[in-house]
C-alpha atoms as one frame of an Amber mdcrd trajectory, in Angstrom:
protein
 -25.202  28.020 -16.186 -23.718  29.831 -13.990 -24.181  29.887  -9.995 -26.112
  33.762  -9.506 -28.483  31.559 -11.893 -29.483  29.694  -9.185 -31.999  31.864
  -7.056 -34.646  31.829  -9.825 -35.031  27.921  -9.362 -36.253  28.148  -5.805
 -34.833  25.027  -4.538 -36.089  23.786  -1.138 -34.174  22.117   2.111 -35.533
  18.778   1.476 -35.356  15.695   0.039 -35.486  14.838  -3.896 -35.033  14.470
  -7.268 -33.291  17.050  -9.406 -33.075  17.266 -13.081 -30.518  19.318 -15.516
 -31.896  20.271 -18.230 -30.916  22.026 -21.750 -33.323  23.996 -24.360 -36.601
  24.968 -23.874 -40.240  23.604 -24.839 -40.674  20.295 -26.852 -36.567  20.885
 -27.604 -35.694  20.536 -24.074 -33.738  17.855 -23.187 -32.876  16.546 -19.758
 -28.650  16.449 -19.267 -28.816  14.377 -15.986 -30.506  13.552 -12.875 -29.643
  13.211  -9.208 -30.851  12.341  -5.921 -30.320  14.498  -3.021 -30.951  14.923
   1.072 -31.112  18.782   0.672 -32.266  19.764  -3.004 -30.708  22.948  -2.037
 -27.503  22.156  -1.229 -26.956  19.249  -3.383 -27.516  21.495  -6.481 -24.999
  24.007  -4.975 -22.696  21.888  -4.813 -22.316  21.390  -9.017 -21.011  25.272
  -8.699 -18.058  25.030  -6.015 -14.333  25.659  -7.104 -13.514  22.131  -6.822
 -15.993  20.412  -9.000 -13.999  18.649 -11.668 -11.413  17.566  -8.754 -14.774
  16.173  -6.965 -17.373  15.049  -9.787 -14.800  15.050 -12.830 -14.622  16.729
 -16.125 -18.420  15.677 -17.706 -20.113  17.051 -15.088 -17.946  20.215 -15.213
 -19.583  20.087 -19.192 -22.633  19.389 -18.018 -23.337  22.032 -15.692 -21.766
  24.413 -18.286 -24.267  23.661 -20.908 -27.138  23.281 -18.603 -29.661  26.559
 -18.648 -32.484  25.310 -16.531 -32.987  23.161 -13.304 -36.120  20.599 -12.450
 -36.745  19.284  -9.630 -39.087  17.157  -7.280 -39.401  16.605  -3.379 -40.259
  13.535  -1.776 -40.968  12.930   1.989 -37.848  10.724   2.789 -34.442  10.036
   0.835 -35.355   6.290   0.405 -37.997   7.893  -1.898 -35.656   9.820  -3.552
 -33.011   6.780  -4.379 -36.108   5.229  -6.130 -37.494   7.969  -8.058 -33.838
   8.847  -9.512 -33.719   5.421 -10.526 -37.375   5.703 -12.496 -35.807   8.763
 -13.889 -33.031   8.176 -15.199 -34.274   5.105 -17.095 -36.940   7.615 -18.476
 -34.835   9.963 -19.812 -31.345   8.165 -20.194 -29.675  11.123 -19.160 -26.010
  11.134 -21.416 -24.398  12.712 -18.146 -25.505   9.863 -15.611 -24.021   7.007
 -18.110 -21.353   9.118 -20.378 -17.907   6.628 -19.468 -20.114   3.777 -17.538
 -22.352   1.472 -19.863 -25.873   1.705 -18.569 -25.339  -2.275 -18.163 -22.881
  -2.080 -15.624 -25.283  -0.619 -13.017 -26.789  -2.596 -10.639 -30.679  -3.148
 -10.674 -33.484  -4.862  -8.419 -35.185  -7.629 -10.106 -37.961  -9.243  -8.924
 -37.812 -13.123  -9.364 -40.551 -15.428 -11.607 -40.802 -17.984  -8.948 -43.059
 -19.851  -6.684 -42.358 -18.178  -4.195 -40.669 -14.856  -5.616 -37.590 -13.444
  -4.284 -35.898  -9.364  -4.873 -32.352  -9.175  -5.565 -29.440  -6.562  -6.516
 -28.415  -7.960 -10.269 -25.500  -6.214 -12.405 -27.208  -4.974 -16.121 -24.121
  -6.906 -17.794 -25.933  -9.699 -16.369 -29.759  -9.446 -17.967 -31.314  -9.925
 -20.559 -34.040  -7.205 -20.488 -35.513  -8.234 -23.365 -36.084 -12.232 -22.875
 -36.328 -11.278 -18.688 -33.757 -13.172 -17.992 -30.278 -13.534 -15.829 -27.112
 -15.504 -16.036 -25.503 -14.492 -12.950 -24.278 -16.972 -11.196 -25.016 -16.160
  -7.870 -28.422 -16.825  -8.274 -28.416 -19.906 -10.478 -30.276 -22.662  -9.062
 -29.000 -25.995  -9.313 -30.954 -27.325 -12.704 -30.507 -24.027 -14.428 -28.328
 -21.188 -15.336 -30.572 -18.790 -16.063 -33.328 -17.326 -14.369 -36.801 -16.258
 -15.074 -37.618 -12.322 -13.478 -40.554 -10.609 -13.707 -39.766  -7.266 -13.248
 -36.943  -5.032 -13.507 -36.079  -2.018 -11.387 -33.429   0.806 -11.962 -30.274
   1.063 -12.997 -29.099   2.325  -9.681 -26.120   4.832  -9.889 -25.219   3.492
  -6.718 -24.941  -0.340  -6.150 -24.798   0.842  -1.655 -27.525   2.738  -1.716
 -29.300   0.245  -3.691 -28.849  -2.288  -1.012 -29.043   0.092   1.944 -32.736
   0.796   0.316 -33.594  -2.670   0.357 -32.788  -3.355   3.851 -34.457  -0.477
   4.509 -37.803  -1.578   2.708 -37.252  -4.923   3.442 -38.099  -3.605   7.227
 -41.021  -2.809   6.128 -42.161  -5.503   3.702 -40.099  -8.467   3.973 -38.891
 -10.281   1.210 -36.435 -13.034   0.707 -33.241 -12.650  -1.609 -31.107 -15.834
  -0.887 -29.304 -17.020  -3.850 -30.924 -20.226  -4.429 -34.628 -20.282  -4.510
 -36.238 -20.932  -1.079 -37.881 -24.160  -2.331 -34.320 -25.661  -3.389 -32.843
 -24.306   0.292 -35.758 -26.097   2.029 -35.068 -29.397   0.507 -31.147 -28.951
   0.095 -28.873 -30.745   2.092 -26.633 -27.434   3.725 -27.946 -27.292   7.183
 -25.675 -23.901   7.276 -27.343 -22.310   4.542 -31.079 -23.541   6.300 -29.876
 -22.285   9.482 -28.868 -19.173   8.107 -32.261 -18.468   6.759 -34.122 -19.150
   9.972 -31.940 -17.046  11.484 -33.236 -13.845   9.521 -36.645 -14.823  10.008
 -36.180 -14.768  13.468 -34.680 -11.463  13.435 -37.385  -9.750  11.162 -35.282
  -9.734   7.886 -37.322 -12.468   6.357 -41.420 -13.198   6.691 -41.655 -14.980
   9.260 -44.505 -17.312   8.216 -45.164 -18.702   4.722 -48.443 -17.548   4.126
 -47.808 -17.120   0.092 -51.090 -14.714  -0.745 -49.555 -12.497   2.252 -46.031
 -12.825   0.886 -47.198 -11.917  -2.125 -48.936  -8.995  -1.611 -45.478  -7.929
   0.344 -43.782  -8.559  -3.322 -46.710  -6.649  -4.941 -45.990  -3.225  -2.418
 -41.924  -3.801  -3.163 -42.556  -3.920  -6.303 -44.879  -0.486  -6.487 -42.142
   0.975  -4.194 -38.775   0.373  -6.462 -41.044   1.456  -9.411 -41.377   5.063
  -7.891 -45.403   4.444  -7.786 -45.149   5.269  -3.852 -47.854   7.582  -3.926
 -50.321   4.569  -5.164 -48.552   2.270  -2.899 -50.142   4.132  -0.434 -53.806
   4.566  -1.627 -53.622   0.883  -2.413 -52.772   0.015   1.589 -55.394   2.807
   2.954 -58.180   1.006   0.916 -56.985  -2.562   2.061 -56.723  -0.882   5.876
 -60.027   0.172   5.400 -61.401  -2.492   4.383 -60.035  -4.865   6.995 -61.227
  -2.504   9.240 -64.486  -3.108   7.873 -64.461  -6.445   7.714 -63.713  -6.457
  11.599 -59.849  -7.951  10.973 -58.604  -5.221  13.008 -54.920  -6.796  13.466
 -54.672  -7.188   9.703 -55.647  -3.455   9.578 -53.545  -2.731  12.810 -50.498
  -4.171  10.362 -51.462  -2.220   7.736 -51.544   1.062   9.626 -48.139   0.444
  11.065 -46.626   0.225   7.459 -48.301   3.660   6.646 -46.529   4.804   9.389
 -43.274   3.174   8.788 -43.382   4.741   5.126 -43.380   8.238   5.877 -41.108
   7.589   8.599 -38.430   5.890   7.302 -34.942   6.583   8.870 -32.772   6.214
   6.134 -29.547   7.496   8.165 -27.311   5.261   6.252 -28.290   6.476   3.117
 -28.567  10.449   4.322 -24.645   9.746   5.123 -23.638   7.846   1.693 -25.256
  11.147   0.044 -23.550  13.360   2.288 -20.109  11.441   1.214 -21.245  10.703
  -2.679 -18.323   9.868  -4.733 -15.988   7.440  -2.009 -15.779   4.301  -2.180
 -18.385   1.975  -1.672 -18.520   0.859   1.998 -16.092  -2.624   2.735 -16.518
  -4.798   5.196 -13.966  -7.866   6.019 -14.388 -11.067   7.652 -11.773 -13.315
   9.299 -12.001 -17.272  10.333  -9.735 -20.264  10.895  -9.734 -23.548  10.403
  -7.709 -26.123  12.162  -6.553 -29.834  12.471  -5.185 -31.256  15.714  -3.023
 -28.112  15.147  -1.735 -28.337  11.656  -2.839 -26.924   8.595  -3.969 -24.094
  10.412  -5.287 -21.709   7.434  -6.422 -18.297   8.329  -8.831 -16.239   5.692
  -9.900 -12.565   5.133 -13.376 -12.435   3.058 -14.909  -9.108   1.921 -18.463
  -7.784   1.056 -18.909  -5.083  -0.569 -22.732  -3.684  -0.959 -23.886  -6.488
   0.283 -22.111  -9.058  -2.279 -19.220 -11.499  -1.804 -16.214  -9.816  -3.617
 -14.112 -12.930  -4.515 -11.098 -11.661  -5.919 -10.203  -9.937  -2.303 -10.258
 -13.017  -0.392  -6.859 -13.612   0.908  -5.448 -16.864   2.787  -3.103 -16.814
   5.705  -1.004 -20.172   7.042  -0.646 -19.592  10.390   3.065 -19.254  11.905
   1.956 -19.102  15.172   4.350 -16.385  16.259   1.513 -15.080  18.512   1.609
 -18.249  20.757   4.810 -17.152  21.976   3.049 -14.575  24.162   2.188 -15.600
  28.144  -0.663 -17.439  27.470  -3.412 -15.873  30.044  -6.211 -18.282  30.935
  -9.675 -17.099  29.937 -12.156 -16.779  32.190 -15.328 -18.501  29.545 -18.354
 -17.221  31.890 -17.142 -12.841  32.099 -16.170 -13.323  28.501 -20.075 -14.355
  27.947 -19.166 -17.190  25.672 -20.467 -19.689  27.671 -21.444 -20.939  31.468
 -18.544 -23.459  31.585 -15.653 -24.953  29.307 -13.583 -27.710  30.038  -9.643
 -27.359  29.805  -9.486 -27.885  26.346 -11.897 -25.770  24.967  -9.837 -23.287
  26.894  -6.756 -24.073  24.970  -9.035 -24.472  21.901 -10.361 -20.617  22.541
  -6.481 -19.522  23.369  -5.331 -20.854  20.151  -8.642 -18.942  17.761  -7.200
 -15.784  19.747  -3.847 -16.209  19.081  -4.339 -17.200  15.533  -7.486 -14.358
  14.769  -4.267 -11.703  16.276  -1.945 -13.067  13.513  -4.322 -12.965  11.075
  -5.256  -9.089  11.869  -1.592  -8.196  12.479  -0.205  -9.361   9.387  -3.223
  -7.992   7.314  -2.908  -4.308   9.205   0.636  -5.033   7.408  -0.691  -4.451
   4.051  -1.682  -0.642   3.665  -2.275  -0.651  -0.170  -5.239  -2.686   0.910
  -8.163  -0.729   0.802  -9.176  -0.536   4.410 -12.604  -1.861   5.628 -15.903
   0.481   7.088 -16.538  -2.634   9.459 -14.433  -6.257  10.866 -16.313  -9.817
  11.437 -15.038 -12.284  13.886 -16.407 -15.036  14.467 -16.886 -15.848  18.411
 -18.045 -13.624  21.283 -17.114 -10.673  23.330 -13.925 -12.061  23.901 -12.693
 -12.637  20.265 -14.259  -9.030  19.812 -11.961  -7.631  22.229  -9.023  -9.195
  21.364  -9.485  -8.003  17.472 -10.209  -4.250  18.929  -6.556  -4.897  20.987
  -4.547  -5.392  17.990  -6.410  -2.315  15.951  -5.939  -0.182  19.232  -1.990
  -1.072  19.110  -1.588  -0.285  15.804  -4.187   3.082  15.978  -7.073   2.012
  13.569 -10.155   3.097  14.510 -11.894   0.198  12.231 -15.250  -1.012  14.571
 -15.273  -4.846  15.239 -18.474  -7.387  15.044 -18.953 -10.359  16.040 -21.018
 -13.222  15.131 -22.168 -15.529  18.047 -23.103 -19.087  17.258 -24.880 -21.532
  18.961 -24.142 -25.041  19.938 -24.854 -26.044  15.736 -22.769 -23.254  14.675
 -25.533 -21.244  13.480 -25.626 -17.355  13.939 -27.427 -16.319  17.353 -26.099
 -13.096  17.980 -24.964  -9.843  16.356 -22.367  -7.853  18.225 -21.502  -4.125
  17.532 -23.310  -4.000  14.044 -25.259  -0.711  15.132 -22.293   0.835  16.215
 -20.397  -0.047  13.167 -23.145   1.142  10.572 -23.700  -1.749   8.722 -26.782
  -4.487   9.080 -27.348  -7.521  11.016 -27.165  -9.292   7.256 -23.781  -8.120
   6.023 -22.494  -9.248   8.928 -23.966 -12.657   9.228 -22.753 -12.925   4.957
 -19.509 -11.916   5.782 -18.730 -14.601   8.806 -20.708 -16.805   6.498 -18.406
 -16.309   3.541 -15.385 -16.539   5.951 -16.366 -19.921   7.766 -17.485 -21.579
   4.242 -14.263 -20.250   2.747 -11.708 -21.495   5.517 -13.326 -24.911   5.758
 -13.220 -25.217   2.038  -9.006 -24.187   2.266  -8.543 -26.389   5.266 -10.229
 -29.739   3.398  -7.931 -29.296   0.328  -4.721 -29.055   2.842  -5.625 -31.845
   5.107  -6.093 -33.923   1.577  -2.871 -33.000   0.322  -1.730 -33.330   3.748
  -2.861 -37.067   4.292  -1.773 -38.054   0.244   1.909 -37.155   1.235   1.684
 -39.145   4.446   0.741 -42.390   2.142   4.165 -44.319   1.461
């Protein structure tokens, strides 16, 4: 195919699905399938000078052998992620997996539980036929495998998969902890508890535990991710209508404002991944100490990456404590906003997390063959916000800083900067989460080593 072919498809400026195809009648055959924010544009794009610099050699093939073009709008680009998804599982494009097993995408799986929760699951990880999974961030504590019920995707792109769900997830709530929410409620990790109430306070998780209403939330995910929106709809008119009728007008009042929300979804985040298709996947990094009457201070860099603890980038710092050699400045607690009043050595105690959290930065900033991060977590206020945004300033990175505010039991009570930096309330609060649970885990090992070589 080549470019001046293009006019004769007619493709719109809007969101959609767009299909390459080869042959004609019951001999066509459909080459691959993509998602787009302007149909247009995005199909344009397979024809510029620089495609197998951009999209690599198989697409190059692919657009060469191509002879016709389908395609299909939908309202929003949320829509779109979903319906490529549905596709491509359809058709099983050979473009979309030629050099990537099918297996190695990520999909959304719907949990068989109790109370049923939607997560982001690797293929490699699956068993489609039995229904199961074996990853082990979602085992529970009695099994290693895992019961789903349904099956979503594969999703080309494991971001925009999770940028969809915390999209939807405004919409319909839905949990997707990695334990079950029954096994959280009666655990023992207060963090983990508190960390949950948190995002039910904040609208990321249903507030209430009304199961029929939780379920039908599961149900309309679950019609959603399947690319049945246009019955997801019908289904919610008729239930408005009939609450209406029934004289529950806040049920139906709910149920109107979802409509609305639908066809209204801004899905900026994903609009700019599609823009930028082909970078990496966006990283964010989280930093924490840990400390012991001022030894074995251990300082740790965690990273998420769409939305999932990516272990083998952690990285462990002992503090030196070069950066205490500075004039120590005394902080004024109540401006800083991190609390009404401090005694002397909580002071000394915030000093010291400033100092070290500088260190920590600085000697990471050291290490450019580290990919660098979209977003930074710190964990404190305004005033360990600042002081991270002074040592990227120094050094010129432009890298946005968020912090994580805790309350008096340590648990998450604010979100600093998150808007600004692009990324959600949730990544944020899993990234200081994986920081603090890393560090204290580092720091208990060295103060055990620590006391065993004090024992004569």
């Amino acid at each position: 195919m080549q470019k001046t072919d293009l006019a004769k498809f007619d493709l719109p400026d809007c969101p959609g699905v767009y299909l390459f195809t080869h042959g004609k009648g019951k001999s066509k055959k459909v080459l691959y399938v993509g998602k787009a924010t302007s149909l247009r544009d995005r199909v344009r794009s397979y024809f510029d000078d620089d495609l197998i610099a951009t999209r690599g050699p198989r697409l190059v093939d692919m657009v060469t052998r191509a002879d016709g073009i389908m395609h299909e709008t939908t309202p929003t680009v949320l829509e779109a992620l979903v319906r490529e998804a549905a596709l491509i599982r359809y058709y099983n494009p050979p473009a979309n997996s030629m050099g990537k097993d099918d297996k190695s995408f990520l999909y959304a799986v719907i949990t068989d539980e109790q109370i049923p929760r939607i997560l982001a699951i690797r293929g490699t990880e699956i068993d489609f036929e039995k229904k199961l999974t074996t990853s082990a961030y979602v085992q529970s504590a009695s099994s290693k495998v895992l019961k789903l019920k349904a099956i979503y995707g594969p999703f080309p792109s494991g971001y925009q998969l999770r940028e969809g769900l915390r999209l939807i997830r405004r919409i319909f709530p839905f949990y997707d902890t990695n334990r079950s929410i029954e096994e959280i409620a009666t655990g023992r990790n207060k963090h983990v508890q508190a960390n949950v109430e948190f995002k039910r306070q904040i609208g990321l998780y249903p507030r209430n535990m009304d199961r029929k209403e939780y379920l039908r939330s599961i149900r309309n995910v679950g019609l959603f991710l399947s690319g049945r929106i246009k019955t997801l709809r019908t289904t919610l008119t008729a239930e408005m209508k009939q609450a209406a009728k029934e004289e529950r007008f806040e049920d139906a009042g709910e149920i109107r404002r979802q409509l609305f929300a639908l066809d209204h979804i801004q899905d900026v985040s994903l609009i700019k991944e599609d823009w930028n298709k082909g970078k990496e996947a966006p990283r964010i990094e989280a930093y924490d100490t840990a400390h012991l009457a001022g030894s074995n201070a251990i300082g740790v860099m965690t990273v998420v990456e769409n939305g999932m603890p990516l272990k083998k980038e952690y990285r462990t710092f002992r503090i030196r404590g070069y950066m205490q050699k500075e004039p120590k400045k005394k902080v004024d607690a109540t401006k800083a906003g991190e609390s009404a009043k401090k005694t002397g050595k909580e002071v000394k105690r915030m000093n010291d997390d400033i100092a070290s959290l500088k260190e920590i930065l600085s000697r990471r900033l050291g290490h450019p063959e580290w990919p660098m991060p979209r977003a930074i977590i710190v964990d404190g206020g305004k005033t360990h916000k600042k002081a991270a945004e002074t040592v990227l300033a120094e050094l010129g990175i432009g890298i946005p800083v968020v912090a994580v505010v805790k309350d008096e039991k340590h648990r998450p009570r604010e979100v600093i900067g998150s808007l600004r930096a692009g990324i959600s309330d949730a990544d944020a609060v899993l990234a200081n989460s994986e920081a603090h649970r890393f560090s204290i885990t580092l720091h208990r090992k060295a103060r055990s080593r620590s006391m065993r070589s004090s024992v004569t």
